[in-house]
C-alpha positions in Angstrom: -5.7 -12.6 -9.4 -4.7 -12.9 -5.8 -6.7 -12.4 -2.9 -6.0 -12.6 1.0 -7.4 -12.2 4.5 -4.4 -12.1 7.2 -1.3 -9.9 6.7 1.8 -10.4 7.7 2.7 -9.0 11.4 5.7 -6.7 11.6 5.9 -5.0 14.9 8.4 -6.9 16.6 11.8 -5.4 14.8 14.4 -8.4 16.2 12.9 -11.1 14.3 12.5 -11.1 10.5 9.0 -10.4 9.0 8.4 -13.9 7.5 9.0 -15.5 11.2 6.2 -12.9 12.9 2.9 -14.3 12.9 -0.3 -13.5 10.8 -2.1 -10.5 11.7 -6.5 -11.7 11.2 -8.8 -8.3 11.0 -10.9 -8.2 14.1 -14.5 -10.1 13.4 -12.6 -12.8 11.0 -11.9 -11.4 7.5 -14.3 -11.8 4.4 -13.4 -10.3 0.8 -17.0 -10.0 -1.2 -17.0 -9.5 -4.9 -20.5 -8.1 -6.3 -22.4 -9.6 -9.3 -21.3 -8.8 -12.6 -17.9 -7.5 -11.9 -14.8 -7.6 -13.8 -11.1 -8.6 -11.9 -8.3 -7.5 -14.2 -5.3 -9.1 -14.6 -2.7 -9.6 -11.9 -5.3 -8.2 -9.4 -4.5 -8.1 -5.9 -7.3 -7.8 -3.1 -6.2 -7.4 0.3 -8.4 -7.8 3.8 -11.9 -7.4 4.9 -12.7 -5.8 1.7 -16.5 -5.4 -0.7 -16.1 -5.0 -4.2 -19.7 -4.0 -5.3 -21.7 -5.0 -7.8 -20.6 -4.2 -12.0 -17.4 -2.5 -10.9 -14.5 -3.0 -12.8 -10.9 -3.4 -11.2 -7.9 -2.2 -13.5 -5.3 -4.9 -14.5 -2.8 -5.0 -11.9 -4.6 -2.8 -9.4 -3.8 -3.4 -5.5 -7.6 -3.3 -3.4 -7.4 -2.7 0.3 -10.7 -0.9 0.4 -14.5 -1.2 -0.5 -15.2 0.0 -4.0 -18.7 0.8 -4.1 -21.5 -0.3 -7.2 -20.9 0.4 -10.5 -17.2 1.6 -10.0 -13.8 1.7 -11.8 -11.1 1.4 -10.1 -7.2 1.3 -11.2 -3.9 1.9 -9.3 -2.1 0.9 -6.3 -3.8 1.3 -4.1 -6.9 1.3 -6.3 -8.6 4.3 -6.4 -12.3 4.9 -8.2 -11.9 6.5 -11.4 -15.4 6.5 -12.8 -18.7 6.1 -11.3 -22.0 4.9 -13.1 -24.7 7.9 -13.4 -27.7 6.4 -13.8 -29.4 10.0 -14.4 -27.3 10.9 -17.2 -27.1 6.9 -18.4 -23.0 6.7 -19.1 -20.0 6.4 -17.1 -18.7 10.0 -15.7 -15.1 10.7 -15.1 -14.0 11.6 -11.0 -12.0 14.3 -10.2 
């Protein structure tokens, strides 16, 4: 798993990217992860991002946005796959 808060700066073209300075989200930069979640393998979570509460994050998946409660998310970027129902009691497929 990797997680980070600054990315890199890349708006000045006549200097490589690796000299350009960090770029810090406004308000500092906090990455949350809610209780009972699962962090696959080879996870990457970028920014000022909330991973909710029982979610689970695909192996290898790239998160550079919340993913609410009781979510799956896979892909790069990750994307929610399934969502808890707690009406119907089981995990339902998105569209």
């Amino acid at each position: 798993m990797f997680i980070t808060n600054p990315n890199h700066g890349y708006e000045n073209v006549n200097l490589p990217i690796c000299q350009l300075p960090y770029k810090n989200y406004p308000n500092g930069s906090t990455v949350k992860i809610g209780s009972g979640s699962w962090i696959g393998a080879h996870v990457c979570i970028i920014g000022n991002v909330k991973i909710g509460k029982h979610c689970v994050i695909g192996a290898g998946a790239v998160v550079n946005k919340d993913i609410p409660d009781y979510s799956v998310a896979v892909g790069v970027p990750a994307k929610i796959i399934k969502k808890y129902d707690f009406e119907k009691k089981q995990w339902v497929k998105l569209d």
